[in-house]
C-alpha positions as CSV (number, residue, x, y, z in Angstrom):
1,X,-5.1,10.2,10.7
2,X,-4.9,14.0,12.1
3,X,-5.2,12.3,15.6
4,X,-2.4,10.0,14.8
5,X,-0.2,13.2,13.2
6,X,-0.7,14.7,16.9
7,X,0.4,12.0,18.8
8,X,3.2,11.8,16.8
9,X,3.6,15.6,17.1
10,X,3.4,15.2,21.1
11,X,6.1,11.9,21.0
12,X,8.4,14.7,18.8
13,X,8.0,17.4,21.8
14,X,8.6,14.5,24.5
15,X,11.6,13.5,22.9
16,X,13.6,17.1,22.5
17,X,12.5,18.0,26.1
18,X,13.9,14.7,27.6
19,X,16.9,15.2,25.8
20,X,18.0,18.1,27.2
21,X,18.3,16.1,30.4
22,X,22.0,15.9,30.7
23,X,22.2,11.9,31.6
24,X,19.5,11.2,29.1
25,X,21.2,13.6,26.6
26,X,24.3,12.3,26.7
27,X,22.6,8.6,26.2
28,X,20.7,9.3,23.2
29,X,23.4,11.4,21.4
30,X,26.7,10.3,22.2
31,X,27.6,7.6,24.2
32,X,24.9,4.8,24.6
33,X,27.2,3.3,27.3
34,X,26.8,6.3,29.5
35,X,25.9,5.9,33.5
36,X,22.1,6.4,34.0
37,X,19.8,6.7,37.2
38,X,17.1,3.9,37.6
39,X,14.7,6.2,36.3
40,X,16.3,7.0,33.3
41,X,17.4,3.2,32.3
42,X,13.9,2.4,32.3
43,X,13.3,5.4,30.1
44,X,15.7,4.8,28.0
45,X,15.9,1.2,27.3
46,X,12.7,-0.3,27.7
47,X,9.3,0.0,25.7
48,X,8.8,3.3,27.7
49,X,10.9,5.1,25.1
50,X,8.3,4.5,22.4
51,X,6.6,7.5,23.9
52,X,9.3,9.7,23.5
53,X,11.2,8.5,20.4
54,X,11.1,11.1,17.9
55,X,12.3,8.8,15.2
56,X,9.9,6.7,14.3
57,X,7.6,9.3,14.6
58,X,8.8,11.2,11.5
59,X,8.3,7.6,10.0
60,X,4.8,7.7,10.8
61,X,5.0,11.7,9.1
62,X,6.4,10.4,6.0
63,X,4.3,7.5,5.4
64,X,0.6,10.0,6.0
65,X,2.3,12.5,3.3
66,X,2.2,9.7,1.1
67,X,-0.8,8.4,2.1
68,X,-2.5,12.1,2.0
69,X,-1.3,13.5,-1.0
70,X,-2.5,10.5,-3.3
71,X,-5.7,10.9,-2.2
72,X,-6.6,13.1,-4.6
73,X,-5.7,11.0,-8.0
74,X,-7.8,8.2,-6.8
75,X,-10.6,10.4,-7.7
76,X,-12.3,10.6,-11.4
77,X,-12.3,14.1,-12.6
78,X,-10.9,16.5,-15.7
79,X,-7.4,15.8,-16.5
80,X,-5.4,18.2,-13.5
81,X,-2.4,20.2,-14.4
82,X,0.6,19.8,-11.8
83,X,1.5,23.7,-11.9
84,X,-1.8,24.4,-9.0
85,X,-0.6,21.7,-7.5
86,X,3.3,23.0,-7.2
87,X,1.7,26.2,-6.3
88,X,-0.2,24.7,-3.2
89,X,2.2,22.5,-2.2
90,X,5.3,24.3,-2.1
91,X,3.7,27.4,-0.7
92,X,2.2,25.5,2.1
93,X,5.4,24.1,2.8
94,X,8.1,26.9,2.6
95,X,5.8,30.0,3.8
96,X,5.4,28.6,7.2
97,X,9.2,27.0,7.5
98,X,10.7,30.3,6.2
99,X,8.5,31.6,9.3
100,X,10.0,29.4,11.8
101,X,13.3,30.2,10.6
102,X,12.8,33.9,11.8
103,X,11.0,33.2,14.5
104,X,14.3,30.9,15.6
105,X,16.8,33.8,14.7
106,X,15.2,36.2,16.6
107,X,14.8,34.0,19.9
108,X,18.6,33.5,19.6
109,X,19.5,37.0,19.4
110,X,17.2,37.9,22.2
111,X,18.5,35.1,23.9
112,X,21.9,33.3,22.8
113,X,22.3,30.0,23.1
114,X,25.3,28.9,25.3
115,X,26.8,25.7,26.7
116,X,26.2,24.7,29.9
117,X,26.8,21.9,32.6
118,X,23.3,21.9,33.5
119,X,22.2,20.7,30.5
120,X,23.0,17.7,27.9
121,X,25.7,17.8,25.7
122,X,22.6,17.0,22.9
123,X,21.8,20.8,24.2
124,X,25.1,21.8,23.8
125,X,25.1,21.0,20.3
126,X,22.2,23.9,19.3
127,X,24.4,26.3,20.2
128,X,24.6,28.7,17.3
129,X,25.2,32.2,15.5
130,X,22.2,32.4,13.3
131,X,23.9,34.2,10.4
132,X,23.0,35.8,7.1
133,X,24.4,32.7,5.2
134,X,23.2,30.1,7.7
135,X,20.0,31.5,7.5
136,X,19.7,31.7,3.5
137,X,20.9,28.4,3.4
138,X,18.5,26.6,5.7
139,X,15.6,28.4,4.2
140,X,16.4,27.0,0.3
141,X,15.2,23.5,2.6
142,X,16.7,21.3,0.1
143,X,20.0,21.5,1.7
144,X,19.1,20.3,5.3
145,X,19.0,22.1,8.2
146,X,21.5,23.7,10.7
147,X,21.0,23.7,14.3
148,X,19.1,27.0,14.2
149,X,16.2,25.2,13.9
150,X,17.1,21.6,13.2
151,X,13.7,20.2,12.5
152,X,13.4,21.8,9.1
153,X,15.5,18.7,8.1
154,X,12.5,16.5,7.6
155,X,11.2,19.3,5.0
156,X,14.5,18.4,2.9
157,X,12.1,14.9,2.0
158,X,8.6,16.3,2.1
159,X,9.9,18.8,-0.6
160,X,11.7,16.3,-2.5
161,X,8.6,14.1,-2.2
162,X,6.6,16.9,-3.5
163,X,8.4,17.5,-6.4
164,X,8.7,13.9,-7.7
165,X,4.9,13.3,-6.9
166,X,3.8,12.4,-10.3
167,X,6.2,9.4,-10.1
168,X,4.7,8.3,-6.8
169,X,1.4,8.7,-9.0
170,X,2.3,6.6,-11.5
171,X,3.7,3.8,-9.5
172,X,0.8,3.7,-6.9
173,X,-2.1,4.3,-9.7
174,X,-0.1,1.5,-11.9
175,X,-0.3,-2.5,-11.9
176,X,-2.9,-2.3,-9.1
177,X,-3.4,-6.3,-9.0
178,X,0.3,-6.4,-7.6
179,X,0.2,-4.0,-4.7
180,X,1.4,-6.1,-2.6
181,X,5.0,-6.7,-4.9
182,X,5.1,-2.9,-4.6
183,X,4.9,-2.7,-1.0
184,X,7.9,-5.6,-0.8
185,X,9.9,-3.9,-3.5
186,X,9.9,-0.3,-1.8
187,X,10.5,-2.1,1.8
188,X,13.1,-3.8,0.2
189,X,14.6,-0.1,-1.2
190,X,14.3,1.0,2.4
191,X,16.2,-2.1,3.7
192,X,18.9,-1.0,1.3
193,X,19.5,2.5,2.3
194,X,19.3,1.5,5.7
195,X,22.0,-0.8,5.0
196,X,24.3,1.4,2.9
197,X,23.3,4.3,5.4
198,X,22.3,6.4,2.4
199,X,19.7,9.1,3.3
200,X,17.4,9.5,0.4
201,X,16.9,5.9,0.3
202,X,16.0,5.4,3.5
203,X,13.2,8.4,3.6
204,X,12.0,8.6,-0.1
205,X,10.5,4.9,0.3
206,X,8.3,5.8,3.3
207,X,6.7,8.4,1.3
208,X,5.9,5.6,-1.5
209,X,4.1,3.1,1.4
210,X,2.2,5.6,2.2
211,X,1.4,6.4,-1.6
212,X,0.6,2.8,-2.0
213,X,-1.7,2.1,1.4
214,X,-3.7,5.2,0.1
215,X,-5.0,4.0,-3.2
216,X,-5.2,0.4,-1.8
217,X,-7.2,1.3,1.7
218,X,-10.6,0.0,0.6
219,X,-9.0,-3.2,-0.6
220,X,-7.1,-3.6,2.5
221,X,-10.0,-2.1,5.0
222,X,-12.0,-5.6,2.8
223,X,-9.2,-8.0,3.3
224,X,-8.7,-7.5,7.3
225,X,-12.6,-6.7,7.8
226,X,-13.6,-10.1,9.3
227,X,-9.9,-10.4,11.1
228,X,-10.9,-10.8,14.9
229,X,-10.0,-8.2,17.5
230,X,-7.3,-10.4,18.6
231,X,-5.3,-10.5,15.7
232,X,-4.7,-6.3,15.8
233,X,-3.3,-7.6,19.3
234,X,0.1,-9.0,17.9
235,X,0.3,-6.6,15.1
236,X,-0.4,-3.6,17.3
237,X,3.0,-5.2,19.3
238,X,4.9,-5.9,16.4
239,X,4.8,-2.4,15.4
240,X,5.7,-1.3,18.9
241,X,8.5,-3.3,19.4
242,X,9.9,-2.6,15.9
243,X,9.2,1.3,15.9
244,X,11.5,1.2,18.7
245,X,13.9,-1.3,17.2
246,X,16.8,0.9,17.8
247,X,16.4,1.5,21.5
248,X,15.5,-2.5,22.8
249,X,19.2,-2.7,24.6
250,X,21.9,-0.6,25.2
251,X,24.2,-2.7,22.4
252,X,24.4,-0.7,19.0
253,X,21.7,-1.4,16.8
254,X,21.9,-3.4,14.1
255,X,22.6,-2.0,10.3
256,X,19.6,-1.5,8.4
257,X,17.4,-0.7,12.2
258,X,15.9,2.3,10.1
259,X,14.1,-0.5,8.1
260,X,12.8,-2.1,11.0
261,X,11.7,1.3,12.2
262,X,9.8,1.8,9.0
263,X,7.7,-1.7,9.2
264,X,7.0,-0.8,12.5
265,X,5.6,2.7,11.8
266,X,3.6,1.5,8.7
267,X,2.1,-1.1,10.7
268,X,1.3,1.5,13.5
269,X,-0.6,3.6,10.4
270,X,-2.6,1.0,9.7
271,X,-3.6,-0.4,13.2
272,X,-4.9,3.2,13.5
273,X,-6.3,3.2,9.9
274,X,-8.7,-0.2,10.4
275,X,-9.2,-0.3,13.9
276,X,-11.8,1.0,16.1
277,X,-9.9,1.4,19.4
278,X,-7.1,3.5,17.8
279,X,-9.7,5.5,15.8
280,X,-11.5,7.0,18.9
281,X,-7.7,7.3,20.6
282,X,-7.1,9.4,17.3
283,X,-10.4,11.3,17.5
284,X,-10.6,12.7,21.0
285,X,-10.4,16.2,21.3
286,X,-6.9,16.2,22.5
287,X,-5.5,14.4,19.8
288,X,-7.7,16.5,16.8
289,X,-6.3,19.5,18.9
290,X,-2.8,18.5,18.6
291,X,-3.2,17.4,15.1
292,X,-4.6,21.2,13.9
293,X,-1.3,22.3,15.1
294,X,1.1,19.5,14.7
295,X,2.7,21.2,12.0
296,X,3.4,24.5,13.6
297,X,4.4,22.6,16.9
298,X,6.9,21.0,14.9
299,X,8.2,24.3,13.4
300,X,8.8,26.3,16.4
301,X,9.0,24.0,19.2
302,X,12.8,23.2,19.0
303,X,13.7,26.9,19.7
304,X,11.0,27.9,22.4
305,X,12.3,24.9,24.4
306,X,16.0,26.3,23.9
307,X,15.1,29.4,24.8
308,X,13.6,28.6,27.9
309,X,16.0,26.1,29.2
310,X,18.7,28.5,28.6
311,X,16.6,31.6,30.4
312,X,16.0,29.1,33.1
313,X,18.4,26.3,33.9
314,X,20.5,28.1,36.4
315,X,16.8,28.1,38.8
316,X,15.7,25.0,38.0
317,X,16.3,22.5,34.8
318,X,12.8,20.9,35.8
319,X,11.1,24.2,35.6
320,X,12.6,25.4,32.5
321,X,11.4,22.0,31.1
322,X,8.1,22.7,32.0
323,X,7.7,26.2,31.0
324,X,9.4,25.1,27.9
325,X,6.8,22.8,27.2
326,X,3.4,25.0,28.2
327,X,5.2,27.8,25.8
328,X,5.7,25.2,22.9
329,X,1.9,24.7,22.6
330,X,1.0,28.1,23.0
331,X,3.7,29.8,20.4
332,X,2.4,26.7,18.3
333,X,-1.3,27.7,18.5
334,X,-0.3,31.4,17.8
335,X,1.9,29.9,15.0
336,X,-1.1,27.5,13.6
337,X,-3.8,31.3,14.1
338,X,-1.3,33.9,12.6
339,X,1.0,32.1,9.9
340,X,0.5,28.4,8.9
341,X,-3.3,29.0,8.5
342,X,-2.9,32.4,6.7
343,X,-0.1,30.5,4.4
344,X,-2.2,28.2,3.6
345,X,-5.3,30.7,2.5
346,X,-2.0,32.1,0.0
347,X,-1.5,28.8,-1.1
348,X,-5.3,27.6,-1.7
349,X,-5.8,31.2,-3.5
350,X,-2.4,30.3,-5.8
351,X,-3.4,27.1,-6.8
352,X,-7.1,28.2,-8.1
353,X,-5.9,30.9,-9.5
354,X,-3.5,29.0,-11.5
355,X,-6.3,26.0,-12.0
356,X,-8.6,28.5,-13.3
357,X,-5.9,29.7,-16.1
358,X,-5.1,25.9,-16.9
359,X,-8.9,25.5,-17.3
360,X,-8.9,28.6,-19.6
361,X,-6.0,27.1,-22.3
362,X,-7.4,23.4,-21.8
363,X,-9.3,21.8,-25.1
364,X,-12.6,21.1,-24.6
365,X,-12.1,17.7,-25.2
366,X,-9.6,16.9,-22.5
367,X,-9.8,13.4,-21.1
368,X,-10.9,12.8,-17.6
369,X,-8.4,11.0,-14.8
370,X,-10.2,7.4,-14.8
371,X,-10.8,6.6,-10.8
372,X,-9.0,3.3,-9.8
373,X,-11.2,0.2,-9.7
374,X,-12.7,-0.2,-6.3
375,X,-11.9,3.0,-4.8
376,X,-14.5,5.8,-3.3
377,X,-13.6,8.9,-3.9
378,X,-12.2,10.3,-0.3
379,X,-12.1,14.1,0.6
380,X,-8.1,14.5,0.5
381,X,-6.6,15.3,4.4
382,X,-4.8,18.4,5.2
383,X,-1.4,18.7,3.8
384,X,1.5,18.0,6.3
385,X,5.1,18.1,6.4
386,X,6.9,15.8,9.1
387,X,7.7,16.4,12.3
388,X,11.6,15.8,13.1
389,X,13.5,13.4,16.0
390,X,16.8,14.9,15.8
C-alpha cells in the first residue's frame, strides 16, 4: 500500500509538470478541442495519460485513507476514546499543510508568479497575491483551497473524513454478512454525486470503500485466492481503462465519469492488494522511497514547480521542467526530515498523552472493542492525506 501511495504520488507530480506545457495545458484545462502536436495527442488521449492523470490518483488516496484508518477497530482491545484519536489525526494533518502553506507564500514573494506565453494558460491560472486573508482562509482547510497552493484541496475530504470516522466505523464494523450491499450502495452514492456534480458526494464515498475493503480484506484475499493469474489480467485492464474514463477521446465525458473513475481506482487498490506482481512493483525501493514522502511531495510540489518554471521559462521551458522536478523531490525529502516527520512525533506524543488521561478516568470494568469475525489483527499503515490532480 505505501508503494501504491508513491506511484500515485509520482502520477500527481507527472500530471502538474505536463500541464504547464502550454498545448498540453490548454487541453487539459480549457478547451479539450485545442490543436496538439503528435506527441502530445498520444499523451493526451490515449492510455498513455493514465501515467500522468492526477485524478484518479487522489481516488486511489481517498480509498487507502479509508482502507488505513479502519485498521485499527478491527482489532480487539479496551474500549478507545475518539479524543487521542482527534488529537493524532488532525495534528498529523493540519501541522504539516499549515507548513506548506508558508512554505508556498514565501516562494511567491521571493519569486511572484506571473503570466506568461511560454507557459499554459493552466499555469496562468496560479498566479496569485498570497495575502493575509487568503492565507488564513486556506489554512482553516475545510474551506478548500486557493491557488497558493491548490493541492490542500484534497485535505478539505481527508479532514471531513476524519471527523465523521466513527460513522465510517459503524457502517464498515456493522452487518458484516452484507458487505457486498455496502459496497453497491456507496458506489451507487458516488454514481449520484457524480451525476448531480455535487462534491461531497462524489469524495466522501471513496473514503467508505476503502473503510469497507479494510475490514473485509481477509474475506476477500479467501474469495479470489484460487482465482488464476489470468483473471487479474482483465481486471487489472478494467481498472485502467476506467481510471482513465475521462480522457478515452477527445468528446466531453460523460455525466457521472467521476463514478467510473472511482471503480476503476478501487479496482486498481485491490489488484495491488491480492496480487503478487503489483506487490513487488509496490515494494521496490523506489516506490517505498516515494511512499515515505508522498505526503510531503504532495504538499510542496505545486509551488517548487511554479517557482522554477517562472525563474526559468524564458531559458528553456524544458529545463525549468526538469529542474522543477529534481527540486520537488528534494524540498519533499527536506519536507518529510524537518516537518511532516517531527509533526507527526507532536501528534503521536498528543494522542498518548491524552490516551493515558482517558485511561486514568475509565472504570475498571470498561468493555473491550470485540474484533470482527474472521479478521487478524493488522498493524494499522501510516496515516495519509491525498495527493491532489488539479
Amino acid at each position: 500500500m505505501d508503494g501504491l501511495r508513491g506511484i500515485a504520488a509520482l502520477v500527481v507530480v507527472a500530471c502538474h509538470l505536463l500541464s504547464v506545457l502550454p498545448g498540453i495545458g490548454k487541453v487539459v484545462s480549457e478547451d479539450r478541442a485545442a490543436p496538439l502536436s503528435a506527441a502530445a495527442d498520444w499523451a493526451v488521449f490515449s492510455p498513455l495519460h493514465l501515467l500522468w492523470n492526477g485524478t484518479p490518483a487522489v481516488h486511489v488516496f481517498f480509498v487507502l485513507s479509508g482502507f488505513v484508518l479502519i485498521l485499527p477497530f478491527t482489532k480487539a482491545g479496551p474500549r478507545r476514546s475518539w479524543a487521542p484519536y482527534y488529537a493524532k489525526r488532525l495534528l498529523r494533518l493540519y501541522l504539516p499543510a499549515w507548513a506548506s502553506l508558508a512554505v508556498a507564500a514565501a516562494l511567491i514573494i521571493m519569486i511572484p508568479r506571473t503570466e506568461s506565453p511560454l507557459q499554459s494558460i493552466w499555469a496562468d491560472m496560479f498566479v496569485v497575491d498570497p495575502t493575509l486573508g487568503r492565507v488564513a482562509k486556506d489554512s482553516l482547510l475545510l474551506l478548500g483551497a486557493s491557488t497558493v497552493n491548490t493541492p490542500l484541496w484534497t485535505l478539505r475530504w481527508e479532514i471531513a473524513f476524519s471527523l465523521l470516522l466513527p460513522l465510517y466505523v459503524f457502517v464498515a464494523l456493522r452487518w458484516r454478512r452484507f458487505w457486498h450491499l455496502k459496497l453497491g450502495a456507496v458506489l451507487a452514492l458516488a454514481v449520484t454525486g457524480a451525476v448531480l456534480n455535487a462534491d461531497w458526494l462524489i469524495y466522501l464515498p471513496i473514503f467508505a470503500i476503502g473503510a469497507i475493503l479494510g475490514v473485509e480484506r481477509d474475506r476477500i484475499r479467501d474469495l479470489t485466492r484460487r482465482w488464476p493469474r489470468l483473471v487479474w489480467l482483465p481486471v487489472t485492464a478494467a481498472g485502467l481503462l476506467l481510471a482513465n474514463a475521462e480522457w478515452i477521446s477527445r468528446g466531453e465525458p460523460v455525466p457521472g465519469v467521476e463514478a467510473l473513475i472511482t471503480v476503476g481506482s478501487t479496482l486498481l487498490v485491490l489488484v495491488f492488494l491480492l496480487t503478487s506482481p503489483a506487490k513487488k512493483l509496490g515494494d521496490t525501493a523506489a516506490a517505498q522511497w516515494l511512499g515515505k514522502i508522498s505526503f510531503s511531495l504532495y504538499l510542496v510540489h505545486l509551488p517548487v514547480i511554479l517557482a522554477c518554471v517562472t525563474l526559468l521559462r524564458s531559458v528553456s521551458l524544458p529545463l525549468a521542467l526538469a529542474v522543477a522536478a529534481v527540486a520537488s523531490f528534494g524540498a519533499a525529502e527536506l519536507f518529510y526530515r524537518f516537518v511532516e516527520q517531527p509533526a507527526h512525533r507532536v501528534s503521536i506524543a498528543a494522542g498518548r498523552a491524552l490516551e493515558r488521561r482517558a485511561r486514568r478516568d475509565a472504570p475498571a470494568d470498561s468493555p473491550a472493542i470485540p474484533r470482527p469475525a474472521g479478521t487478524v489483527p493488522t498493524p494499522a499503515g501510516r496515516e495519509y492525506a491525498g495527493a491532489s490532480s488539479r
